[in-house]
BASE-897564 format. One record per residue: z, x negated, y negated of N, C-alpha, C in turn. Coordinates in steps of 0.02 Angstrom, whole numbers, plus 32768, in hexadecimal, padded with zeros to 4 digits. Atoms other than C-alpha are relative to their C-alpha. Layout:
N
+------+------+------+------+------+------+------+------+------+
:   nw :   nu :   nv :  caw :  cau :  cav :   cw :   cu :   cv :
+------+------+------+------+------+------+------+------+------+
:    Z :    X :    Y :    Z :    X :    Y :    Z :    X :    Y :
...
+------+------+------+------+------+------+------+------+------+
END
This chain:
174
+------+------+------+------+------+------+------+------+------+
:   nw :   nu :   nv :  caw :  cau :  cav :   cw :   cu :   cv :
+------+------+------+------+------+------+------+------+------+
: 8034 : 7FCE : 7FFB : BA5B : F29D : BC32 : 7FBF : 7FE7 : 7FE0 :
: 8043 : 800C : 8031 : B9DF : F24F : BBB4 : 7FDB : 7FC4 : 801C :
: 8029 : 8037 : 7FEA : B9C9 : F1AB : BC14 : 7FDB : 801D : 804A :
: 801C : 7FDF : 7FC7 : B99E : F21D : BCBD : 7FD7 : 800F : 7FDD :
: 803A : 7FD2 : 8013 : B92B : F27B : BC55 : 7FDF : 7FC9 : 7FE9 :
: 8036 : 8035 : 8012 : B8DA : F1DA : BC15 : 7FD9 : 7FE8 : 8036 :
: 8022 : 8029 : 7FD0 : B8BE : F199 : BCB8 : 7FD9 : 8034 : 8030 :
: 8033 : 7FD6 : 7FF4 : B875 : F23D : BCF9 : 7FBA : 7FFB : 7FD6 :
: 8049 : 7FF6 : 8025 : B7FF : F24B : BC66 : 7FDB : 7FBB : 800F :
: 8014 : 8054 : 7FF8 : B7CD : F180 : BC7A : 7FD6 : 8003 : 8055 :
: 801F : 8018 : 7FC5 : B7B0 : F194 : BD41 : 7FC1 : 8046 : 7FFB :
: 803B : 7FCE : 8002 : B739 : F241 : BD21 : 7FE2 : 7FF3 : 7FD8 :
: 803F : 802F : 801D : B6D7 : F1D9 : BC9F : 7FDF : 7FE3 : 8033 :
: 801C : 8024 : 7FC8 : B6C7 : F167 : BD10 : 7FCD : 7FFD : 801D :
: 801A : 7FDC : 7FB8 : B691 : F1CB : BD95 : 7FBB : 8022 : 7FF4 :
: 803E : 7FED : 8026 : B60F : F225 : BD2F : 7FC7 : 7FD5 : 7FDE :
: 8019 : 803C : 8029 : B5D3 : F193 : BCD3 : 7FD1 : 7FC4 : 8056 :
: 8016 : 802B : 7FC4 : B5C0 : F138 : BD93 : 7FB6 : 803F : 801A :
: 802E : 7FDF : 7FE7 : B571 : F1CE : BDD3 : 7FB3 : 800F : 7FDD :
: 8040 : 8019 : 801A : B4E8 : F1D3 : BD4E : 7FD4 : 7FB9 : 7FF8 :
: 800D : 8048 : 8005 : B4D9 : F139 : BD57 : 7FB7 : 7FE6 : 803A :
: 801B : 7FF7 : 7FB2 : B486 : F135 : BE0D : 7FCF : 802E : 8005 :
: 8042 : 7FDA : 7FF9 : B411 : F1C2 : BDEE : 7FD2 : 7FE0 : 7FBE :
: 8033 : 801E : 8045 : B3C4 : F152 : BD3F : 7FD9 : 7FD5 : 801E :
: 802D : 8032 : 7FF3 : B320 : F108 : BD6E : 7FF5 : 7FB8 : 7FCD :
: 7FF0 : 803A : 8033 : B341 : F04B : BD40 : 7FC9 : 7FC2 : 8019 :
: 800F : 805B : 7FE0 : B2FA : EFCD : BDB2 : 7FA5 : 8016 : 8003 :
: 8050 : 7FF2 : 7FFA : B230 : EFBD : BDAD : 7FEE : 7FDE : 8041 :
: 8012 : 8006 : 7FBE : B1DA : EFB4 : BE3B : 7FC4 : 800E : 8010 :
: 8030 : 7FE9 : 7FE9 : B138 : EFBA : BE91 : 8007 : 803D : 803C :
: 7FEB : 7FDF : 7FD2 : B141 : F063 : BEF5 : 7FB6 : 8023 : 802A :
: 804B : 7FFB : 7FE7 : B0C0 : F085 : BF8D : 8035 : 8053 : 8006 :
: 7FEB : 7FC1 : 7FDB : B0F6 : F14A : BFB0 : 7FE9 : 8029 : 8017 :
: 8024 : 7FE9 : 7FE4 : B0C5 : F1AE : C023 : 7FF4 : 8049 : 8000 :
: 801C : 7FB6 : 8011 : B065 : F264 : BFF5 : 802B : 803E : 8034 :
: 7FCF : 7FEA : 7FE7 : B0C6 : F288 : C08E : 8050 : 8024 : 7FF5 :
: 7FBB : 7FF1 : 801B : B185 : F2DF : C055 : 8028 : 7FD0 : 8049 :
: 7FD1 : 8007 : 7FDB : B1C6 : F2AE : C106 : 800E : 7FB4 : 8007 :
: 7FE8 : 803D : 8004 : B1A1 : F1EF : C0F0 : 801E : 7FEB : 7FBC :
: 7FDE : 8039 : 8030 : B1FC : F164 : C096 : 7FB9 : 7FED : 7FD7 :
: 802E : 803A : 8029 : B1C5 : F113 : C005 : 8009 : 7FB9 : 8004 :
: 8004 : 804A : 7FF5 : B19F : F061 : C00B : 800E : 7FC8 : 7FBF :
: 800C : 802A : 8046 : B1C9 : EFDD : BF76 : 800C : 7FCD : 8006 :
: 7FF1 : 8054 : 800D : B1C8 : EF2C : BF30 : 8016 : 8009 : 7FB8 :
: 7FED : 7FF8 : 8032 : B234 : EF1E : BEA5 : 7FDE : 7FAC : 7FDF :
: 8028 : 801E : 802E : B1D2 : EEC4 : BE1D : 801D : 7FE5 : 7FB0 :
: 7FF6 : 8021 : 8029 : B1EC : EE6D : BD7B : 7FBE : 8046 : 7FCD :
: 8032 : 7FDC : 801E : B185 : EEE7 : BCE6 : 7FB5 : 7FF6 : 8003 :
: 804D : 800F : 7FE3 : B0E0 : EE7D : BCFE : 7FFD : 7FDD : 8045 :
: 801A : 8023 : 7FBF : B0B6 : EE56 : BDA2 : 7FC8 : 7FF5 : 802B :
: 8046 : 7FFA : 7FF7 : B037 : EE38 : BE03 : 800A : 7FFB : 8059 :
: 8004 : 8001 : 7FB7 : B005 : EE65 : BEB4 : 7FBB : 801C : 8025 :
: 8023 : 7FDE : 7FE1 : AF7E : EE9A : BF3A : 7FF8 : 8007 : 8030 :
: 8009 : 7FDB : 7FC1 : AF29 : EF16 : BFBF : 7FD3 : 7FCD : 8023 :
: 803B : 802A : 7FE8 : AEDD : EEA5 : C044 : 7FF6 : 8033 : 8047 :
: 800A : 7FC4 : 7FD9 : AE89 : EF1A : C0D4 : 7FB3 : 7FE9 : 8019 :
: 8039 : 8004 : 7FE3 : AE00 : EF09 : C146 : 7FCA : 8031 : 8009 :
: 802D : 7FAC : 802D : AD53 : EF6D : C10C : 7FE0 : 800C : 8062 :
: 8009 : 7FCD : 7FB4 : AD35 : EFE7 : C1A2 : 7FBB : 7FF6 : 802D :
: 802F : 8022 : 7FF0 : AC7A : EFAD : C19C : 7FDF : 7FD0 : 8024 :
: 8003 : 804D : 7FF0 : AC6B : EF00 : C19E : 8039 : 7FCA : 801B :
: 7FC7 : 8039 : 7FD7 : AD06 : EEC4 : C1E7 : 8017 : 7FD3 : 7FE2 :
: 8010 : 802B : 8013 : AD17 : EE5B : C155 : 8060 : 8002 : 7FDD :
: 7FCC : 7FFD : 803E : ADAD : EE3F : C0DA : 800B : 800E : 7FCB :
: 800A : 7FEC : 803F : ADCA : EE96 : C037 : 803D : 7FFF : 7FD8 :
: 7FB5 : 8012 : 8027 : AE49 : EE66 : BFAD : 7FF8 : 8018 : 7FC6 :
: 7FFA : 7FD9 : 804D : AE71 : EED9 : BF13 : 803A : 7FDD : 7FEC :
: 7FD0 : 8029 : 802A : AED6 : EE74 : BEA3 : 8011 : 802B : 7FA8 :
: 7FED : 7FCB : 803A : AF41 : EED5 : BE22 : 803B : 7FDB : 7FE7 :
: 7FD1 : 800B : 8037 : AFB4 : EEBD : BD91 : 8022 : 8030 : 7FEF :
: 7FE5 : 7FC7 : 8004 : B039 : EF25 : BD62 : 801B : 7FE7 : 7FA7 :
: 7FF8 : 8027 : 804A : B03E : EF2E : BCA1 : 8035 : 8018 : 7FDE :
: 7FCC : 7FD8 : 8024 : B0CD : EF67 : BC33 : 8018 : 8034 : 7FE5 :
: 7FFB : 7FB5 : 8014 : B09D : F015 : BC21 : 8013 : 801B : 8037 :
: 7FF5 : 7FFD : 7FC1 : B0C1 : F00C : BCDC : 7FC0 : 8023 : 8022 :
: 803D : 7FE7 : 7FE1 : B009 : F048 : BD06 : 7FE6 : 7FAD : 8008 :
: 800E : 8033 : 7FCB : AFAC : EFD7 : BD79 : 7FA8 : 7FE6 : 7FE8 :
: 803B : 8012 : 8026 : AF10 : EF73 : BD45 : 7FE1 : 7FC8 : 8050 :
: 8013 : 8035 : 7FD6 : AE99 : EF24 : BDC9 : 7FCC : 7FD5 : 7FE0 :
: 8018 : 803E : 8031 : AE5E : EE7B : BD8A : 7FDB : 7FE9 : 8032 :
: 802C : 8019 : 7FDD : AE03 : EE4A : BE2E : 7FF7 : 8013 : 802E :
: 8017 : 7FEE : 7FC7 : ADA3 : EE72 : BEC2 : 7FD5 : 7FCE : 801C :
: 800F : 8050 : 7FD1 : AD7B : EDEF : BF52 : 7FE0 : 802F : 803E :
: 800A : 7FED : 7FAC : AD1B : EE25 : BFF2 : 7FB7 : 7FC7 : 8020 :
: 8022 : 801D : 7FC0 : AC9B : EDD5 : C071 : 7FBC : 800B : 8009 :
: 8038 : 7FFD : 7FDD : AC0D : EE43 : C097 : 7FF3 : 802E : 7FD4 :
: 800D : 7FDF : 8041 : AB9B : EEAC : C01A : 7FE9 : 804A : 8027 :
: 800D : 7FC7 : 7FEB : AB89 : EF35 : C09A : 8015 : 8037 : 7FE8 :
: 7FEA : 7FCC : 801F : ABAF : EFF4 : C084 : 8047 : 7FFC : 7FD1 :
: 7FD2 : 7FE9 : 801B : AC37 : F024 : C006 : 8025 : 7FBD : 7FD5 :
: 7FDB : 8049 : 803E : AC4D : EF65 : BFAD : 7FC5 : 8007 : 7FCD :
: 803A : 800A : 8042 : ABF8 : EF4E : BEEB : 7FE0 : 7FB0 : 8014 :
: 8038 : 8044 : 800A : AB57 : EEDC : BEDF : 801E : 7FE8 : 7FC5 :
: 8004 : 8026 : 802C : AB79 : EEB2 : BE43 : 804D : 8013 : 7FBB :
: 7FB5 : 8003 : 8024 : AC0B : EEB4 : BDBB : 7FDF : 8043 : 7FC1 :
: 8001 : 7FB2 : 8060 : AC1A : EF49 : BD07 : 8020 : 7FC3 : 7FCC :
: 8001 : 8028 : 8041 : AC1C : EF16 : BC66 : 8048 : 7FDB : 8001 :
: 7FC1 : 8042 : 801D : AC94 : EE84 : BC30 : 8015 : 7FDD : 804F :
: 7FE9 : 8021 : 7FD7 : ACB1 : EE4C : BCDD : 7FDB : 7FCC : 801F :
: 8034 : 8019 : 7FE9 : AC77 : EDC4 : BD37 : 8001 : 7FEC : 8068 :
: 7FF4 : 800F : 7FCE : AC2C : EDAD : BDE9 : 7FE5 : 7FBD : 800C :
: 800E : 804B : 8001 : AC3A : ED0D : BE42 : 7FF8 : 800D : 803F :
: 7FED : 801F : 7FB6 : AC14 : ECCF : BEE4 : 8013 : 7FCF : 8009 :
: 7FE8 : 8040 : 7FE9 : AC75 : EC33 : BF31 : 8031 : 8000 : 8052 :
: 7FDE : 7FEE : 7FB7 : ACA4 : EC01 : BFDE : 7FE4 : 8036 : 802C :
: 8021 : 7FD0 : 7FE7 : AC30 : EC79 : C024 : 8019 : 805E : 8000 :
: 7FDA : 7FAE : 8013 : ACAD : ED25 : BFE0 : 7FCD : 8003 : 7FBC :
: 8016 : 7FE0 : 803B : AC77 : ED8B : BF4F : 8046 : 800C : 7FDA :
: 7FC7 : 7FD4 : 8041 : ACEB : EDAA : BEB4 : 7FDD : 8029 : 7FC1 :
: 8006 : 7FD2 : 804C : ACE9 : EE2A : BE2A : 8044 : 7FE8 : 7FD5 :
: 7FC8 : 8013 : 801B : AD53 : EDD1 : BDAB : 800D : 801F : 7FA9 :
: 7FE4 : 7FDE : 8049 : ADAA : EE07 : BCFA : 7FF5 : 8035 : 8007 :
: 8004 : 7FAD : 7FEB : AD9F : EEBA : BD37 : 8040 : 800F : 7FBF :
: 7FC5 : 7FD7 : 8037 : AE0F : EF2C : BCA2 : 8003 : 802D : 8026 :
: 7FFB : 7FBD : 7FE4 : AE14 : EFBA : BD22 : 8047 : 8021 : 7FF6 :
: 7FBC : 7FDC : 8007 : AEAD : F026 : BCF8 : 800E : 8034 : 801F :
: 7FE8 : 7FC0 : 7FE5 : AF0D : F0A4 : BD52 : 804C : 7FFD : 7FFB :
: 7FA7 : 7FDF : 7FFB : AFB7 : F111 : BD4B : 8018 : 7FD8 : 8049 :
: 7FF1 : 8025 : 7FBD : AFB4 : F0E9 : BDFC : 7FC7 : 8017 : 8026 :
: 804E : 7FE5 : 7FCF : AF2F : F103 : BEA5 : 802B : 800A : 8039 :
: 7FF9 : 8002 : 7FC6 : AF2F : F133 : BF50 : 7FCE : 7FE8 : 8033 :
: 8037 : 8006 : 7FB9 : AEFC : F0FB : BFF5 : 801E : 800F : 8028 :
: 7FE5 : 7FF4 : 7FBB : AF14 : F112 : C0AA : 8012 : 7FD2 : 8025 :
: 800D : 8043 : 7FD0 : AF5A : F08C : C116 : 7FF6 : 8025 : 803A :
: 8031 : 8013 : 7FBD : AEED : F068 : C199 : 8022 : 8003 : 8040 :
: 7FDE : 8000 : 7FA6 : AF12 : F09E : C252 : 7FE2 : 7FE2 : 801C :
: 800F : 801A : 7FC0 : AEAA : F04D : C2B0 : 7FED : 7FA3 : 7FD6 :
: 8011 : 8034 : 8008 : AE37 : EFB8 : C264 : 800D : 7FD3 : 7FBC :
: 7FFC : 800D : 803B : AE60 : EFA1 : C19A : 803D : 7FD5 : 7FF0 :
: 7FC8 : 8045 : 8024 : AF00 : EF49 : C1A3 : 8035 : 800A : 7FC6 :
: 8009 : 7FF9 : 804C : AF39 : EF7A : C0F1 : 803A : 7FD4 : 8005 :
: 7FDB : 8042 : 8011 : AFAB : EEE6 : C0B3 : 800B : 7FF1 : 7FC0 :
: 7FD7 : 8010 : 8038 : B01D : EECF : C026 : 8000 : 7FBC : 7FE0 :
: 7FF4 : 803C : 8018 : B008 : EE31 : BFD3 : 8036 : 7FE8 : 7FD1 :
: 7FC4 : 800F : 8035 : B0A7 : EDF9 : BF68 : 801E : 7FB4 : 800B :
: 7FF8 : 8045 : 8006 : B0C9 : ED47 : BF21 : 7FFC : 7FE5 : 8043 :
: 8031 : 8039 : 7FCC : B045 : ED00 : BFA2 : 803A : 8015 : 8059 :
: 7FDC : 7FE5 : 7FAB : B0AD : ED5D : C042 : 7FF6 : 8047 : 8001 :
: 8010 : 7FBF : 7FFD : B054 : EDEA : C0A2 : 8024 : 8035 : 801F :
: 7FDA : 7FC3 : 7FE8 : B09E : EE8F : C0CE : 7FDA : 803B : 8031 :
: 8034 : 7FB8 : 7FC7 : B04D : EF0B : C15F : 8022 : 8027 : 7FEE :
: 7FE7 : 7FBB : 8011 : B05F : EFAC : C113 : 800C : 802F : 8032 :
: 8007 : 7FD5 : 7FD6 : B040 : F002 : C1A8 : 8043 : 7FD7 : 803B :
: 7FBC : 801B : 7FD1 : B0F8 : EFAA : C1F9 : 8030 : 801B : 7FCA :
: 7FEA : 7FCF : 802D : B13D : F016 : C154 : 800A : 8055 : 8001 :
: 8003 : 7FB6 : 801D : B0E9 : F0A8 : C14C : 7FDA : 800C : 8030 :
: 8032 : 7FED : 7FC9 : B08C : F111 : C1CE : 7FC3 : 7FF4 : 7FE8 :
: 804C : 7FFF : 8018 : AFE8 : F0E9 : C1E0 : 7FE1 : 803C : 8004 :
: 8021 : 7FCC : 800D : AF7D : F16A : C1A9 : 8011 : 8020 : 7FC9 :
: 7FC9 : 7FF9 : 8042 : AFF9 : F19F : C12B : 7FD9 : 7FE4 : 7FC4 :
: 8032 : 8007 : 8051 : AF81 : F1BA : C073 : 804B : 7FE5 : 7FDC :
: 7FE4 : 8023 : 8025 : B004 : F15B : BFEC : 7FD7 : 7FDF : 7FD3 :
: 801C : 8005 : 804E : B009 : F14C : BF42 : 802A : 7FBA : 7FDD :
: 7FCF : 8029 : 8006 : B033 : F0AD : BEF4 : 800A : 8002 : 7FB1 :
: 7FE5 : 7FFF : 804D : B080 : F096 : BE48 : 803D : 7FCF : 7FFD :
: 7FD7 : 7FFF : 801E : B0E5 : F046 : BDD1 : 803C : 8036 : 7FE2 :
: 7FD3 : 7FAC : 8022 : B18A : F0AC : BDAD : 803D : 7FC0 : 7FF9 :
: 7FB4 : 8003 : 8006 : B23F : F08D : BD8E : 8026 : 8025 : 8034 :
: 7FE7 : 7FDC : 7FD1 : B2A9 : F0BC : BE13 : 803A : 7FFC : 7FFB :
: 7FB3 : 7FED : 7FFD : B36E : F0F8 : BE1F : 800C : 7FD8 : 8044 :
: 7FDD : 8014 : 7FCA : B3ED : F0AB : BE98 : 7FF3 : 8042 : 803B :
: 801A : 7FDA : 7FCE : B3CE : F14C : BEFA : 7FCC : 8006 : 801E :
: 8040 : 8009 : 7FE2 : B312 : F146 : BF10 : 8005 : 7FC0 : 8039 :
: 800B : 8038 : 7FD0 : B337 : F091 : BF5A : 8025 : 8008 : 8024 :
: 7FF1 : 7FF8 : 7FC5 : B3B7 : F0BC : BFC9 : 7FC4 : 801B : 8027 :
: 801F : 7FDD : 7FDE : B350 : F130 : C009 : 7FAE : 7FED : 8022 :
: 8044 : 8024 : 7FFA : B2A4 : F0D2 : C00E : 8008 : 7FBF : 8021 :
: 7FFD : 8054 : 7FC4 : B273 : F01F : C079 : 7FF3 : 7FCC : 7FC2 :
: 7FF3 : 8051 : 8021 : B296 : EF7A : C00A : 7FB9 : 7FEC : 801E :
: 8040 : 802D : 7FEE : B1D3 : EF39 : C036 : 802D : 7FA9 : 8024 :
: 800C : 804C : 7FF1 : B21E : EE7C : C030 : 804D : 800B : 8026 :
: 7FCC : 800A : 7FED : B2B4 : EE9C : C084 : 7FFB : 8020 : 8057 :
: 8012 : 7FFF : 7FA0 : B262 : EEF1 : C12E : 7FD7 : 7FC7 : 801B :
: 8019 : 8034 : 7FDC : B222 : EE55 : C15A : 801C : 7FB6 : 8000 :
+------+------+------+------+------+------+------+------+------+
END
């Protein structure tokens, strides 16, 4: 009777112990998600600092624009650089304190940017913008993810074995 009852109590540990287990946000991750409830979230599971960026074509000028971000250990997101082409509507002339701008190769950079955020949103682009995932130097079309048009918020988080079932592996749909 006492070794049945051991091995009951042992497999409903277990079982409890598994099942919390699976809802504990463990694994870090870059998560794009969408403001939407009915879509998926999107992720790249990440290392605590990482580094990645939005590349997207400006609606304007037709040109190329690259936000280059860091993900720092508080898990809020820091953009350290901005790269584009053409100084038309909606790009900076010139750089804010402590940063510096360069030109080379005929692009513009805004470099050592400290910009900090919890996290941001944008929209990927339906028709001309492109928006594009950059991760260790291989790009990602967001909009073969996530509907285009679809506003998404991106962030650093921790995510449970359940969120990722449930969400798209970024490096693993392609």
């Amino acid at each position: 009777m006492k070794k049945t009852t051991f091995i009951i109590l042992t497999i409903s540990v277990l079982f409890i112990l598994g099942t919390v287990f699976i809802f504990i946000p463990l694994r870090q991750a870059l998560v794009i998600e969408p403001r939407d409830p009915d879509l998926r979230l999107a992720y790249i599971p990440v290392k605590e600092e990482a580094y990645f960026k939005i590349k997207y074509t400006h609606s304007i000028h037709l040109t190329d624009v690259v936000e280059s971000y860091k993900i720092l250990p508080s898990q809020k997101i820091q953009q350290y650089e901005l790269m584009y082409e053409d100084f038309s509507i909606g790009m900076p002339s010139d750089s804010e304190d402590g940063e510096k701008f360069v030109q080379e190769n005929g692009k513009y950079y805004i470099k050592n940017m400290k910009r900090i955020f919890p996290s941001f949103y944008i929209r990927i682009g339906q028709v001309k913008a492109n928006h594009r995932l950059i991760y260790q130097k291989k790009e990602y079309p967001l909009a073969k993810i996530i509907k285009p048009g679809a506003s998404v918020k991106v962030e650093a988080r921790k995510l449970s074995f359940v969120q990722q079932l449930k969400g798209v592996n970024i490096l693993e749909s392609f």
